[in-house]
N, C-alpha and C positions, 0 to 999 in steps of 0.2 A: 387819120389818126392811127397810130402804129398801139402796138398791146402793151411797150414797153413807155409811152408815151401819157395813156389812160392809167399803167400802175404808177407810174413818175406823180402824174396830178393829184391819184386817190391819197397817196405817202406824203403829198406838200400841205392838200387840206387837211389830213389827219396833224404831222407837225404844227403846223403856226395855229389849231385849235388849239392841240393840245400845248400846246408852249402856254399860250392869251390866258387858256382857260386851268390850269392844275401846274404851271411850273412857275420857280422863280426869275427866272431869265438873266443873262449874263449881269451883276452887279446890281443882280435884284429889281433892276428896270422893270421889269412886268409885275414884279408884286406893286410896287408904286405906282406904276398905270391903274391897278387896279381899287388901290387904297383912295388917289384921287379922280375913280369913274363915281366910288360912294355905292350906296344905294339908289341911283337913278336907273333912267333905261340901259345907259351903255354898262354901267355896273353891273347888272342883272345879266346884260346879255353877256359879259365875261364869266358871269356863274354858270352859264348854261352852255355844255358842252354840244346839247343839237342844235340848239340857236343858233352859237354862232358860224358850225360848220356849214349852214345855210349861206352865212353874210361871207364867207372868207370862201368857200366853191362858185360863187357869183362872176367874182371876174375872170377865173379863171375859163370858165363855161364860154362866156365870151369872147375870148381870146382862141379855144381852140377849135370851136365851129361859126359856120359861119350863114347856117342857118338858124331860124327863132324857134324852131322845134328842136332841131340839135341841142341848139344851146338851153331851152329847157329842159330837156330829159337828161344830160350830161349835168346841169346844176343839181338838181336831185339827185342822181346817181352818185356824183362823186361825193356829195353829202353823207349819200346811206351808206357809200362804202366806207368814208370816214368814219361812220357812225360803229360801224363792223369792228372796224381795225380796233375802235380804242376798246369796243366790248371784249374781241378777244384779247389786247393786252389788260386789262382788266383782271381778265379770268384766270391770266398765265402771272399776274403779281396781286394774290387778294390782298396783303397787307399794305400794299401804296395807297395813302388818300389820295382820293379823285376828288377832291373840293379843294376850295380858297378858304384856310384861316387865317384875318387877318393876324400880324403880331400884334401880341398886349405889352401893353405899357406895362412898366415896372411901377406897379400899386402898391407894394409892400414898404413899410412905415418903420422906422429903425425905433425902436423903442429901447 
């Protein structure tokens, strides 16, 4: 596995985290994923940004070693470094939410 290869995977799990987990995605797709994950497990695990960088580093890990040690340290790894990237972009935009609100209905009552 080449250096440009491992930064390629660390930037794929960092994106499709962060898309699942804090964007709304083309026509709003992902916020409706998320709206109907609910409050269950898959809901929760779309709230959590280390969570899921666990679940979505998985197959990738798989794919590019092809040892069970490789591919455990490479799962983790490319986790934490996803985990890295979003802290520093974080750091470089404090004013972005980094959570899911769903939208609220329009509650307001014409009187």
């Amino acid at each position: 596995m080449s250096a440009i290869q491992l930064i390629l995977a660390i930037l794929t799990v960092w994106r499709v985290t962060h898309l699942l987990t804090a964007e709304d995605g083309p026509f709003e797709i992902v916020t409706r994923l998320r709206l109907r994950a609910g409050s269950g497990w898959f809901g929760k695990l779309l709230d959590c940004f280390y969570c899921l960088s666990l679940w979505i580093s998985a197959p990738l890990a798989l794919w590019m070693d092809t040892q069970w040690l490789g591919r455990v340290l490479l799962w983790l790894g490319l986790s934490a470094a996803a985990i890295l990237v979003n802290r520093a972009a974080e750091a470089l935009a404090p004013e972005r939410p980094h959570y899911f609100e769903a939208p609220r209905a329009d509650t307001s009552e014409e009187t």
